[in-house]
N, C-alpha and C positions, 0 to 999 in steps of 0.2 A: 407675348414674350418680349423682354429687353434686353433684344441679341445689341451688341454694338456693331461695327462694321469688321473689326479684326478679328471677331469671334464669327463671324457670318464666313468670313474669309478662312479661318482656322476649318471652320465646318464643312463646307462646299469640298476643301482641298483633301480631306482626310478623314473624315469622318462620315460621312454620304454616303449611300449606297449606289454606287455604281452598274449601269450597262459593262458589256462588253466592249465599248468604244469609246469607255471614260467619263460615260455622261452621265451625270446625277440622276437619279431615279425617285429621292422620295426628297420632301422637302423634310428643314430642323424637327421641324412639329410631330413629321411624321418617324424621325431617326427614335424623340424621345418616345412617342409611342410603342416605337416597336422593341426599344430596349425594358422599356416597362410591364408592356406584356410576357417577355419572356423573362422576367424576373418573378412578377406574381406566379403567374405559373408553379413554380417550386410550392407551394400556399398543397394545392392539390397531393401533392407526397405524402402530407399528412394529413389531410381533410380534405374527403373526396368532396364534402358539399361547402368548401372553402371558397368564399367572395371573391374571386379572382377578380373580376371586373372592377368592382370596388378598388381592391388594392390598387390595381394597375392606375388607378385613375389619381390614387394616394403617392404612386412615387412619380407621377408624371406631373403632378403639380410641384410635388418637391422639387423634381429636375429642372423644368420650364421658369419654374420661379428659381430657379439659381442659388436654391438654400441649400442644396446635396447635389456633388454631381457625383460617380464608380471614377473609377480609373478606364483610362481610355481605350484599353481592349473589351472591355464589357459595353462600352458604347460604339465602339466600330464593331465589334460579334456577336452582341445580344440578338436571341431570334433571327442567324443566320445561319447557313450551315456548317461554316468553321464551329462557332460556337466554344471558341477558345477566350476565357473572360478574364484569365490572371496576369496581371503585370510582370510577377517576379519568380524566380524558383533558385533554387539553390540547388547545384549536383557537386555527387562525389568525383575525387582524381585521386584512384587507388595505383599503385607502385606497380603496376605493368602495364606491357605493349599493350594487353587486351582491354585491361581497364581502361586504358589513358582515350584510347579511340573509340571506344563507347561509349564514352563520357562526351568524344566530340560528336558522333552519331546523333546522341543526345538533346547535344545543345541546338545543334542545328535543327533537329525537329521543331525545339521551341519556336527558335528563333525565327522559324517557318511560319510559326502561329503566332505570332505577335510581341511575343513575351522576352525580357531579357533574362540573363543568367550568372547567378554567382559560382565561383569556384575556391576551394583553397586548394593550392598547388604543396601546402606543406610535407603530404604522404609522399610526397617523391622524393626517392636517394638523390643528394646530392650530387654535382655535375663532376665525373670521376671516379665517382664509385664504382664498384666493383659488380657488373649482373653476371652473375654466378650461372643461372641456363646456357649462355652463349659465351662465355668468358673474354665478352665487351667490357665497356665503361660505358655508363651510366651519362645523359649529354645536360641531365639537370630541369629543373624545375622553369626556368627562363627560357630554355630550348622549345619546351614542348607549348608556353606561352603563343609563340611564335606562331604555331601550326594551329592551336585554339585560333588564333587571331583571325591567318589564312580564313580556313573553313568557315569563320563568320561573312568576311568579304565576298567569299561565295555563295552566301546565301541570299536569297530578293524575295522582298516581302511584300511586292505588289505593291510597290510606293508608299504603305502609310506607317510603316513601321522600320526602322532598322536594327539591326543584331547590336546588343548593350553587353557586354561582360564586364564583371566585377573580378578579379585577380587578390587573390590575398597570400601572402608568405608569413609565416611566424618568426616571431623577432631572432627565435635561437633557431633558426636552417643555417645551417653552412651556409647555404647560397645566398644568405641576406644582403649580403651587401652589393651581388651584381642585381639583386631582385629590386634597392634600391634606385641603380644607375640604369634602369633598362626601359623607362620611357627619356631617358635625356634628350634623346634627339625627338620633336615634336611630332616626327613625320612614321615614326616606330611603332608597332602594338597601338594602333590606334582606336581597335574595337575594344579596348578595354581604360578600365578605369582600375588602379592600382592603390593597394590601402597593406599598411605594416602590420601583422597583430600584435597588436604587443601587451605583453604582459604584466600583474601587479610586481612581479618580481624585478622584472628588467629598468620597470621606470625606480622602486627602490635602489637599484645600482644606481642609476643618471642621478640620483638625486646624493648618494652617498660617494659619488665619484667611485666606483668600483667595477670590478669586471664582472663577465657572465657569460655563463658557457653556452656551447654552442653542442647542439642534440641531433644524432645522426637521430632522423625521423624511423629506419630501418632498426635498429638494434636497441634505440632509445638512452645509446652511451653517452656521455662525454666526448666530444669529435677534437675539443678545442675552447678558446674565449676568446672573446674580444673586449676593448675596451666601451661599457658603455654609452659613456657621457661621450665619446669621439662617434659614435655610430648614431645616437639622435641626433648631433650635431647637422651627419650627414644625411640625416631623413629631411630635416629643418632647411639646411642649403637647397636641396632636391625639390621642395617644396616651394620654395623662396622663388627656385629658376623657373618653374612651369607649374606650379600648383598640386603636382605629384611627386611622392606617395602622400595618399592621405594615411591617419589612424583610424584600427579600431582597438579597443581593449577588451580583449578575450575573454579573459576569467569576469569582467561585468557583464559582456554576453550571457555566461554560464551561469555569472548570478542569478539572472531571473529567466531562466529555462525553465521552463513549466515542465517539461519531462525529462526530466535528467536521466532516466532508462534507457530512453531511447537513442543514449550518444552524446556524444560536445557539439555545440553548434558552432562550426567553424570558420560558415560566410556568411556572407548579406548577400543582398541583390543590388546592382549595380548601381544605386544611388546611395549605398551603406545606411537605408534609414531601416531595413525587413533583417533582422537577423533571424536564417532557419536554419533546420535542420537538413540536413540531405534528403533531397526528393521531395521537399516541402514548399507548396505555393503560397500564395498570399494574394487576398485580393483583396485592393482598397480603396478610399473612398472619403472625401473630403466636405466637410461641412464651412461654408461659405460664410464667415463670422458678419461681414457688413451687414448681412441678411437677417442678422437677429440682431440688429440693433433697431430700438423704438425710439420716435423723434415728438419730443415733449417740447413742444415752441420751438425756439433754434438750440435747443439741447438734446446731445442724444444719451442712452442709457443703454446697458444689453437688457432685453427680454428672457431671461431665464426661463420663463414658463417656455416662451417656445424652442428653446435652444433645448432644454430637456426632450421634446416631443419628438424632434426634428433627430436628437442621439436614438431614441428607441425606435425611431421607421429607420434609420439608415442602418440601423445593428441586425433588424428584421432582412432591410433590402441585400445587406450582404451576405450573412449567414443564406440567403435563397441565391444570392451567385452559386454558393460551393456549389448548391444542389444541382442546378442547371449546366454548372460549365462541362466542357468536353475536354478532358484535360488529354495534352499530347501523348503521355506515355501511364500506363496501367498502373505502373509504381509511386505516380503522381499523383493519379488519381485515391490511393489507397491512404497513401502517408498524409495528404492534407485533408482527408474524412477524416482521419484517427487524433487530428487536433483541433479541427476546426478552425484554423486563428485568420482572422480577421484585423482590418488596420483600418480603422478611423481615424480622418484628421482633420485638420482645417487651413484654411485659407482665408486671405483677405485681411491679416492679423494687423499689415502697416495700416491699412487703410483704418479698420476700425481705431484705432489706436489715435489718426491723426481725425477722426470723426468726434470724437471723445475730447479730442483737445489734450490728449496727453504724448510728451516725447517716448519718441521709440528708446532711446538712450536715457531712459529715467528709472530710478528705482520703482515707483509708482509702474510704469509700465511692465517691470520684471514682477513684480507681486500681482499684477491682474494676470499675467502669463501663467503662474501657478494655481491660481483659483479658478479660473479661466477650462483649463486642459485639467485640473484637479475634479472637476464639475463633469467634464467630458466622460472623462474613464469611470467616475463615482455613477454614471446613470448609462452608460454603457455596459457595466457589468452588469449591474441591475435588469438591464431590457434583457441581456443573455440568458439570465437567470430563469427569467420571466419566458424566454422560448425553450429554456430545459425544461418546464414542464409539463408539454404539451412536445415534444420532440425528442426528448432524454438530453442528456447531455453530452461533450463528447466522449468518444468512445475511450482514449487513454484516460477519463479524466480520475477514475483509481488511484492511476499508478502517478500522479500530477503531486505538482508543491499544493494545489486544494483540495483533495481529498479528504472528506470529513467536514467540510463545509457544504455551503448551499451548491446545489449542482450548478454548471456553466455549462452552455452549448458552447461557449467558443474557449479554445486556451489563451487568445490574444484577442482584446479588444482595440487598443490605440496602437498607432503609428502615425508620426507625423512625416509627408511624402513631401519634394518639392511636386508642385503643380504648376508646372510652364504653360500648357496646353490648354490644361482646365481652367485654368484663373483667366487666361486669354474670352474663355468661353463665359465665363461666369464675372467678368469686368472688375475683377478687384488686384491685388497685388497679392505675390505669389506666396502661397506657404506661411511659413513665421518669416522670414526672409522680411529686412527693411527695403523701400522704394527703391531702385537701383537709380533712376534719374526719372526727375518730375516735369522736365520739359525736353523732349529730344524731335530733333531737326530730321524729317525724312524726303528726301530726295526722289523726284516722281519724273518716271520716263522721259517727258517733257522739258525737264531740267529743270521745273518748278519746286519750289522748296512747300512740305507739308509740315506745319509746327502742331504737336504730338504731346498735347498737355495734360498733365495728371486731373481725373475730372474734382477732386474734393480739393486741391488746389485750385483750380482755375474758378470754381464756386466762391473759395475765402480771398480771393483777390476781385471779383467781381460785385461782389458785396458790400467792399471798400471802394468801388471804384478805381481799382487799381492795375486792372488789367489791360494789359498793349501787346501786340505783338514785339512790342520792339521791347520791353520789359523779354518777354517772352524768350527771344532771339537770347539774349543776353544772361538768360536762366540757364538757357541751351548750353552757349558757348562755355559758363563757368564749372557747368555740372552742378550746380550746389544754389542752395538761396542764401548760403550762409556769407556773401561777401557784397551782396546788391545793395547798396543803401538805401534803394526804393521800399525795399522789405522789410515793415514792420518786425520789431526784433520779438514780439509774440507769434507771429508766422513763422518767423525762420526756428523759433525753439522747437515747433510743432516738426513741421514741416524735414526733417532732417532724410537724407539717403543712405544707403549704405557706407559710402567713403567718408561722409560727417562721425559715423559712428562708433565710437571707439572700438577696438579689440577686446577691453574689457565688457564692452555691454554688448556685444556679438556674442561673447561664451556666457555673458550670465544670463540672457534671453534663449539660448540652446537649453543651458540647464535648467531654466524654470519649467520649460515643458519638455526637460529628458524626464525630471523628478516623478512627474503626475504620468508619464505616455508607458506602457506597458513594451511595446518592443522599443526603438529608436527614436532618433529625430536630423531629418533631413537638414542640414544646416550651409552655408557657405561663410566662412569670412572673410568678408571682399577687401583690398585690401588696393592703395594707393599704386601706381606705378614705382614710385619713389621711397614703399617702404621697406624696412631692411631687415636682414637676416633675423638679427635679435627681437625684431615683431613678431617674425612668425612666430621663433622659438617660448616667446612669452605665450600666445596663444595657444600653442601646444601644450604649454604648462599649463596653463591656467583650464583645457579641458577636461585635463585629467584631473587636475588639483577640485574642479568644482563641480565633479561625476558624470559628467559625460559618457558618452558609449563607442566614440570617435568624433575626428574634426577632418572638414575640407576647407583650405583656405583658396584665394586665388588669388594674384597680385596680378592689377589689371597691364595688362598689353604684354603679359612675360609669356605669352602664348603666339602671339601676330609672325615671328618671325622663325623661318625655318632655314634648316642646316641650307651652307651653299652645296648649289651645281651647278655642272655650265650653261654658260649661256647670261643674258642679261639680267641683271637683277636690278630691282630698283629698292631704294632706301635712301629715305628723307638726307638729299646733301653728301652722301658717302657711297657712291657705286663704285662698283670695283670695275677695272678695264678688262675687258679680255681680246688678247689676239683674234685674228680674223681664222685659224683655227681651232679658237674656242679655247685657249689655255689661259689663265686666269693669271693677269698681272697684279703686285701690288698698287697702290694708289702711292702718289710720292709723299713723300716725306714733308708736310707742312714748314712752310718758313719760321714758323713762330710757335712754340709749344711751353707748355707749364709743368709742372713736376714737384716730385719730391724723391729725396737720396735716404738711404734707409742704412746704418752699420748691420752688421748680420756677423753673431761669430760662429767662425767654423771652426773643426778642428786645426788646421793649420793655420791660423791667424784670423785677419776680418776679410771681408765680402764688401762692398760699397755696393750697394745695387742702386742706381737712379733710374725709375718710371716718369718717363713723361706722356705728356695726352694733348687734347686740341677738342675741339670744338665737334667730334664726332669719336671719342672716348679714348682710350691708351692705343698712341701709335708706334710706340718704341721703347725698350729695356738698353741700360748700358750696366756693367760692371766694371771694379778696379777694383785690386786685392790690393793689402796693408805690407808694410815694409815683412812679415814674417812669411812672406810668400803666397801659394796655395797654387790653384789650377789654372794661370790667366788665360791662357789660351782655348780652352774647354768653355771656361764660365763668359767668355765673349764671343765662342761659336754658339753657345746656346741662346746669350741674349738676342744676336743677328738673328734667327733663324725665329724666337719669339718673337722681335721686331716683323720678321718679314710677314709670318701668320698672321698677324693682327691688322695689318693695313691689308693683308688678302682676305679677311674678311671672314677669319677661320675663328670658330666659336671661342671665346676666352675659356670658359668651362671646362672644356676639351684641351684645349693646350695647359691650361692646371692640373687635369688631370694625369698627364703623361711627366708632367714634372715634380709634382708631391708626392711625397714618399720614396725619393730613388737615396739608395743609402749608401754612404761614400767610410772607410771603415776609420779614415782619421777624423770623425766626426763623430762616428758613435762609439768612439770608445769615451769621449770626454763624455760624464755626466751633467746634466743642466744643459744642454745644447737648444735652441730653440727650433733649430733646424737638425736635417740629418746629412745632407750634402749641398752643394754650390747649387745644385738644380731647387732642389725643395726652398732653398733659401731665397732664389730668385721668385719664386711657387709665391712666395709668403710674400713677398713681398708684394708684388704684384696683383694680389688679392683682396691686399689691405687699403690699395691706393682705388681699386676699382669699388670696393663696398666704400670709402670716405665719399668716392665721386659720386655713386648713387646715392647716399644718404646727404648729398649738399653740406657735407662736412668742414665745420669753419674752422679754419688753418690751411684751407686749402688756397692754391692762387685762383684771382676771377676770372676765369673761364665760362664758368659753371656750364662745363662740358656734361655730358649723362653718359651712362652704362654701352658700353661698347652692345650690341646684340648681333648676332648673325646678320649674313642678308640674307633677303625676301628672293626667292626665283619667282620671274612673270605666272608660271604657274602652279606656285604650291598651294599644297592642298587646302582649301577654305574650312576645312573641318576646324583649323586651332589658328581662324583669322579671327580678328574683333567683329569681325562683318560677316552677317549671315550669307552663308552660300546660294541660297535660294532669292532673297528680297534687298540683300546688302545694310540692313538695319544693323546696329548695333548689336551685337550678342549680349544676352547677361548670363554671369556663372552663377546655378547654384546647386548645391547638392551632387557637384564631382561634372556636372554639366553644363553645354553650354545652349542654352535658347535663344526664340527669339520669341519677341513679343508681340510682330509684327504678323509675323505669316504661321507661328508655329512650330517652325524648325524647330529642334531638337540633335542634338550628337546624339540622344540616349533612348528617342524613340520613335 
């Protein structure tokens, strides 16, 4: 086998079978063995005189050779006594006390077996509503979040696994818009990951500027509307700040529901790439693309003959997980017999890609993506077909969008998953997902520096003779090869990362293999420090406009810092002072600061608002009203008190949020107002001045100050640092998550 050393390391830590006192018990060789055996095994259900041995020896070279690995509960449960093998499930959150806590019972069994859990929270009255049993008010859809979240914290899964929830609200709940603002703070609902659904309908409004009503989920009335194009706005900002809410688009879910009988499919499972149905697992399973490439002198090609073979044993190996696994709850068990679905995918996609010699950011690379996963699912179906034979097919499959065609043992063959863990194990780069960085610097107990090279780069610079460490160091330090002049400018075309690549060929490489993949596809689009609102919002457009199923963006470092509290904090150059009993001073007032003055009309005449900033973002607001008067004494207690928040170190987001929208009534009677009061107009402006400074906006004076961010407390939580909690390597985001590549970590599993 050609374990590397961080997959030896990924292995040992979490995947091993363990004594009672932590100590490995079988070696890699023998993990795959044992997972192989009890896969074959399934072979028996149908044919008592079925080659078990044989098989088994068929997917253990598959595994060992790192052509097919399951998803990682099938390899830490296979032929154990847990014998819990699914990644994902999806449960119901029906509109009572009894349902809602059943559903947490629920999860937590999962989460007890390894697995994570989608939810839609949209069957809940809204926060206020009327429960008629006990003639309460109803605390809302975000409420009962909260208490999901709890119960996941309480749950321990023997270190190799942690509790993953997936959260989804529909775009017309009442409660959308706190369902919105309800991860702002980093340090909130942390066991879940949050996604909008939204609908064909809603994005027609955003796009025609119009409004759209808002559906008590209880009575299915009209409750209300909101303005559109203002509410993805606020999905887009929300995104922009911390990478949450991501989308899904419901009615494309619905699209391709294979049993539209049995219900709407309302969630995913926590990396939004599985959409099920209630009570429906999935288990899946990735096909390692470097691995089917053939090397013709120093050219490589794919091998389709084997990639073919390698889709009909991994469609066989999975379809024998269902048989085998021990699913948590009887309901579970039931519902994912009755469709069989299965998730195929792949990995290794940058790599092959830059083996090939083609950019990840090319049209050439978007059209082998579609023939590619076009290829996958066309001979995926096929082998399904091929075990309905000799197995039947599945049991809904009647009442199925295929009925009257050839039978299918499974309703879903593809899904594209990210593979943090597995791609660790199987040495390629993760998912469809571009390289995140091809040289990174890791830091070893000693204080010794470890330089961390991508192996198919470190080959096409050695080849030329062109490899140094100190080239190397210098790869590190830039992120990128795209600025080194040492670097052949045909290596750096190749060679590109996720930050080289544009926002456009992020969603048209998602959509090349949403087109061909039968449920989902796990995607992130990684996204600069430095990039702005209207990036995201392009991106968002651009998934739905080019069919997507949903998007997770993540704009790198808009995660590292969390709300303040007392005590010390540190950040780069701007720490805030606190009393010796812990009360939190502002920082002073800079000698020297830059700005700009903004007119604003109100009702009662104009607003002057002047923001200025300094070399650690906006430290101060002033106003001065026009000879027609207005509020001066109000609109300069407000700017002080903005001024004093900001050098204390109090979220700008937060202070926006308490000033936008406050409405003053000699303001909103004038139509055409751009504002609605002195406060909103301060709001606005102050917003405008902070999105110019992050976007490096020319007009501005030379400062080139950055984005005001929270401070950091000595102990906040590492879960939403840059830096893995476990090994302190770099995190990368993909698929609503954050890994590491180093040791394994995962938020998500």
């Amino acid at each position: 086998m050609k374990i590397g050393k961080n997959a030896l390391t990924v292995l040992e830590r979490r995947y091993l079978m363990k004594d009672e006192n932590g100590k490995n018990i079988e070696t890699v060789e023998q993990m795959f063995l044992r997972v192989a055996r009890a896969i074959a095994g399934a072979d028996l259900h149908f044919d008592p005189k079925a080659d078990v041995e044989g098989l088994a020896q068929l997917f253990y070279d598959r595994m060992t050779n790192l052509e097919f690995l399951p998803n990682s509960p099938t390899l830490m449960n296979a032929g154990k006594d847990l014998g819990q093998l699914s990644a994902c499930f999806v449960l119901p959150v029906g509109d009572s006390m009894e349902e809602i806590f059943e559903a947490i019972k629920q999860a937590a069994l999962i989460h007890k077996s390894g697995g994570g859990t989608g939810f839609s929270f949209s069957r809940l009255r809204p926060a206020g509503a009327t429960v008629h049993s006990t003639g309460g008010v109803a605390s809302g859809p975000v409420s009962f979040m909260r208490v999901f979240n709890m119960a996941t914290e309480a749950v321990k899964q023997g270190g190799t696994r942690r509790g993953a929830n997936m959260g989804i609200l529909r775009i017309d709940h009442p409660d959308i818009l706190e369902f919105i603002d309800c991860k702002k703070n980093n340090a909130d609902i942390t066991n879940f990951n949050i996604s909008v659904g939204i609908t064909e309908e809603f994005m027609h409004a955003v796009e025609h500027n119009k409004p759209y009503d808002l559906i008590d989920p209880r009575t299915k009335q009209k409750v209300g509307e909101l303005d559109a194009r203002e509410v993805f706005n606020k999905i887009v900002e929300s995104a922009w700040r911390n990478g949450e809410p991501g989308i899904i688009f419901l009615d494309r879910l619905n699209r391709d529901n294979v049993v539209p009988s049995q219900g709407e499919i309302e969630s995913t499972n926590p990396c939004g790439e599985q959409p099920l149905l209630p009570y429906e697992s999935c288990n899946l399973g990735s096909i390692n693309l470097v691995q089917m490439l053939r090397q013709e002198g120093r050219r490589y090609q794919l091998d389709y003959a084997k990639l073919k073979q390698v889709v009909w044993d991994a469609v066989h190996f999975l379809d024998n997980v269902i048989e085998v696994n021990k699913y948590p709850l009887e309901e579970i068990d039931r519902t994912t017999k009755a469709t069989r679905k299965i998730g195929l995918g792949v990995m290794g996609w940058a790599d092959t890609l830059a083996l090939l010699g083609i950019p990840y950011n090319s049209q050439e690379a978007v059209d082998l993506a579609g023939e590619v996963m076009g290829f996958i699912t066309e001979n995926g179906r096929k082998a399904s077909q091929e075990l309905a034979k000799t197995r039947g097919s599945f049991p809904l499959f009647q009442e199925s969008i295929y009925a009257g065609g050839p039978a299918l043992r499974n309703a879903t063959v593809t899904t594209i998953a990210p593979t943090g863990t597995l791609s660790i194990i199987a040495g390629c780069s993760s998912g469809v997902e571009p390289v995140f960085a091809y040289v990174f610097i890791r830091n070893v107990m000693d204080g010794t520096e470890m330089i961390e090279v991508n192996p198919i780069l470190r080959q096409a610079l050695e080849e030329r003779g062109l490899y140094s460490d100190a080239l190397m160091k210098k790869i590190a330090a830039q992120g990128s090869l795209q600025h080194i002049p040492e670097i052949p400018a045909d290596l750096k075309r190749v060679f590109v990362c996720a930050h080289d690549v544009s926002p456009l060929y992020h969603i048209k490489m998602q959509a090349a293999f949403q087109e061909h993949t039968d449920n989902a596809v796990s995607k992130t689009v990684n996204f600069k420090h430095d990039a702005t609102v209207e990036d995201v919002q392009e991106v968002y457009m651009l998934a739905y406009q080019l069919g997507c199923k949903g998007v997770t963006i993540y704009r790198d470092g808009s995660r590292d810092s969390q709300v303040l509290n007392i005590g010390a904090v540190k950040k780069e150059g701007a720490a805030v002072p606190t009393s010796s009993e812990g009360e939190i001073r502002p920082r002073p007032r800079p000698e020297i600061t830059c700005g700009i003055t903004e007119r604003m009309k109100i009702g009662c005449g104009n607003l002057y608002v002047t923001v200025n900033y300094d070399e650690h973002g906006i430290c101060e607001v002033f106003t001065s009203t026009g000879k027609a008067g207005g509020c001066p004494s109000q609109s300069e207690a407000t700017a002080r008190l903005v001024s004093i928040a900001l050098r204390s170190g109090v979220s700008l987001d937060e202070i926006l949020d308490q000033l936008r929208g406050i409405r003053c009534p000699s303001t909103i009677r004038h139509t055409g107002m751009k504002c609605t009061s002195c406060p909103d107009a301060i709001a606005r402006v102050v917003k405008k001045t902070a999105d110019m400074i992050a976007a490096g906006q020319k007009g501005l004076p030379k400062l080139e100050p950055r984005r005001p961010e929270p401070a950091v407390v000595e102990d906040a939580a590492a879960l939403h640092s840059k830096r893995c909690p476990e090994c302190g390597a770099e995190l990368e985001h993909e698929g609503g998550c954050a890994s590491c590549r180093s040791c394994g970590y995962s938020k998500c599993n």
